[in-house]
N, C-alpha and C positions, 0 to 999 in steps of 0.2 A: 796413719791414724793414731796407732799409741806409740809412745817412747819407753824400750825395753831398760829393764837397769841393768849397771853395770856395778860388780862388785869392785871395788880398791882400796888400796891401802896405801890413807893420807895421816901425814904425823904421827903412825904407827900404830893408829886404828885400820881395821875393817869395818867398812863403808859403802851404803847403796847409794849410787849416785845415776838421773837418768844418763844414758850413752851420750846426749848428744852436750853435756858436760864437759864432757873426759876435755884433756888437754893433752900433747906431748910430753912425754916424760910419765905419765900416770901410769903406775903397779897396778895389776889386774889382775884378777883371778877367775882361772876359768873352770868350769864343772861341764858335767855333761847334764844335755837336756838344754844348753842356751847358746842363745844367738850371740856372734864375735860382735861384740861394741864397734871395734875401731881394727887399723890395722897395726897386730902385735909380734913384735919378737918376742919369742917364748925363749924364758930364763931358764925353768924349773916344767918338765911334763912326768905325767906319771902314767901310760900305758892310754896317749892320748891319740885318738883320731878322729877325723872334722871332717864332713861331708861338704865336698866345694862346688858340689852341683849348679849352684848359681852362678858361679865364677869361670871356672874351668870347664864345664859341661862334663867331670868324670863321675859318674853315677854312685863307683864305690867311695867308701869314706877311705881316707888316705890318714897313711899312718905320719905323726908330727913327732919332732924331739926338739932338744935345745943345741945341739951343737954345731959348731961351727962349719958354714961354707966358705972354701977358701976361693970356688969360679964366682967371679962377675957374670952381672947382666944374665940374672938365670931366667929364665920362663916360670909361671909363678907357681906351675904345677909343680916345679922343681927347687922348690924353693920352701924344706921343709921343715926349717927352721920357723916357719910365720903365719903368723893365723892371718887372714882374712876379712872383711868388713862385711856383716850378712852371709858368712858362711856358716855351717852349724855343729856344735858339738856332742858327735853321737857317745862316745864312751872317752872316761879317764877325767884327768883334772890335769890343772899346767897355772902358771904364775911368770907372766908377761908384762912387758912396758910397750905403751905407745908409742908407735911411732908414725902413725898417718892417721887423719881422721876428717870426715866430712868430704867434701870435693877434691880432699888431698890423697882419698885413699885410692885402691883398685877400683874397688867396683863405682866411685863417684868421679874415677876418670871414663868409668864407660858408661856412665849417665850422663856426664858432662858432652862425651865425644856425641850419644845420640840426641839430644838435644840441638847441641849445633850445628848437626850433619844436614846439609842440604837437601832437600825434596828433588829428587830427581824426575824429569817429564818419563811417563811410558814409553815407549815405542809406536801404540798409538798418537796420544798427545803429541809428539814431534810430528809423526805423519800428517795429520788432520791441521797441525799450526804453518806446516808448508805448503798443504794443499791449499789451507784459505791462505795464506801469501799468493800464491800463484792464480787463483778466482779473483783476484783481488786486482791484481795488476791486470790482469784480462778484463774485467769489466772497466778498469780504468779507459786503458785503451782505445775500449770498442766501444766508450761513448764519444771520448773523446773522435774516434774516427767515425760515427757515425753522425754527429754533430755538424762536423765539417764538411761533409759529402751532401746531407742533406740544406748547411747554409748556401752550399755552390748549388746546388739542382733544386731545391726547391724553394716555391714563391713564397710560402709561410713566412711570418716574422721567426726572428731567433730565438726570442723565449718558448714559441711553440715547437722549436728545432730542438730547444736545449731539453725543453720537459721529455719531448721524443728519447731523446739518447741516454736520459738518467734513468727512466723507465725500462729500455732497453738494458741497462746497467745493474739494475735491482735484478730486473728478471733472470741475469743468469747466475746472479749468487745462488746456492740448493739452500734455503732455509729450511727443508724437513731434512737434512745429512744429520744433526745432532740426533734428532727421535728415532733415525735410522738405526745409528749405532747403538743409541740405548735398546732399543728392541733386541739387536743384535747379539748385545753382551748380557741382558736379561736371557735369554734364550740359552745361551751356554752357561748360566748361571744355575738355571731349573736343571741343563744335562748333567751338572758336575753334579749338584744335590741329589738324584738318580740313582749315583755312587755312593753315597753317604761321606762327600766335601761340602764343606759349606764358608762360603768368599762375605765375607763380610763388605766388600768395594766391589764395584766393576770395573774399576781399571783394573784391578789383582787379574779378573779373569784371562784379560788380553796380554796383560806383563805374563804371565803363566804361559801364555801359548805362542812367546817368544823365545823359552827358555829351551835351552838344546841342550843344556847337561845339567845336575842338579848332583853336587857334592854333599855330602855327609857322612856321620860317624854312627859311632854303635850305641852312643852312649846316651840317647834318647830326644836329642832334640829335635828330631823328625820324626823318630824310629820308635816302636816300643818300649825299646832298652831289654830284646832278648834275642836271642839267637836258633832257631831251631831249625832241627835237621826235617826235609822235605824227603827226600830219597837217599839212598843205599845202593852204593855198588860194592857189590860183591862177587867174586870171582866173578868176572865179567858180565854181572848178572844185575841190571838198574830196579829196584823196586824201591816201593812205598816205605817209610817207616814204620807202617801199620802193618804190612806184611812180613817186615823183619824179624826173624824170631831168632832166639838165644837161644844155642844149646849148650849145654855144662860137658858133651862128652865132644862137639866137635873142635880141636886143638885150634884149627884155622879162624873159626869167630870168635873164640878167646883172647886169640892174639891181637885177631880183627880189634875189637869190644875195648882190649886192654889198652891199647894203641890209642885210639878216642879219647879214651880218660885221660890217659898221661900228656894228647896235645890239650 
């Protein structure tokens, strides 16, 4: 909706230009409090770190410098010589050149990638698209053979044989199976709501209730993005964190206590 600017330095001015200007090759200067333009190697940083939360999913701001990596092909968290496209700058200043920008960068090859990533059917949708294949051929079938059975035994003309057998053919497709399942997956819609989830689709509900392991990190993109201790064992003893209590003279839960902190 808006185009953020970008500071550079062209013909040896400093320069507001909006981002989606910038070209390869363009000196940038970054502050803290603003969004990376484009994506930069950083020339000159001065006690700079950039929150790549959009990027990388690591929630902390990760510390940047200028100097040189000599491994290829790094992983971009490791790659900390370079600012980012829409990543942000929480503290410090730095003085960069472009070198990716718009669909050239990181994050516009992972706009680019989910754009033209394929819609994948559910689990149901394949189920229900091979059921009707197989209704489908069965009522072929069974007009077909009821057509024939009734042309040899009975005296009726053929058109009244054939309307017989197409009739017979309609009848056994389930025209209410669609209303079925939507009831269905409404119903498990209103139970997960119950919970305080809320499915924006119905197919979500049923892809969900196919899923038999579900991977994730710390770092909030499912999760809170915090960690907390539920219970305490101590000296073989499992309590509440709420019942654990500190004491300053006994040696064993200092250690305990100290041990915590330092992992």
């Amino acid at each position: 909706m808006t185009i953020p600017l970008a500071v550079v330095k062209r013909d040896g001015d400093i320069i507001e230009v909006p981002a989606n200007e910038l070209v390869v090759g363009d000196i940038v200067v970054l502050e803290a409090g603003k969004y990376i333009p484009a994506d930069i190697r950083i020339l000159e940083a001065n006690n700079l770190f950039i929150d790549e939360a959009a990027l990388t999913g690591e929630s902390v701001p990760v510390e940047k410098n200028s100097h040189i990596l000599k491994k290829e092909k790094l992983v971009l968290a490791d790659q900390t010589n370079m600012a980012f496209m829409s990543t942000f700058i929480t503290n410090g200043r730095a003085v960069g050149i472009v070198v990716a920008n718009a669909v050239n960068s990181e994050i516009g090859k992972i706009a680019a990638g989910v754009i033209s990533a394929k819609q994948e059917k559910t689990p149901l949708q394949i189920r229900l698209t091979k059921l009707t294949k197989i209704v489908s051929i069965f009522a072929v079938l069974l007009a077909i053979f009821v057509f024939v059975f009734f042309l040899l035994t009975d005296e009726n003309s053929w058109p009244i044989n054939l309307m017989t057998s197409v009739t017979i053919a309609i009848a056994v497709i389930p025209e209410s199976l669609i209303v079925i399942v939507s009831v269905i997956l409404s119903l498990s819609v209103k139970r997960m709501a119950r919970v305080n989830v809320i499915v924006k689709k119905l197919d979500a509900v049923e892809t969900l209730g196919s899923v038999n392991v579900i991977c994730s990190d710390k770092t909030g993109t499912l999760t809170q993005n915090k960690m907390t201790v539920k219970e305490v064992i101590f000296n073989n003893e499992t309590m509440k964190e709420s019942d654990f209590q500190f004491e300053t003279d006994n040696r064993a839960a200092f250690h305990f206590i100290n041990c915590l902190t330092l992992l």
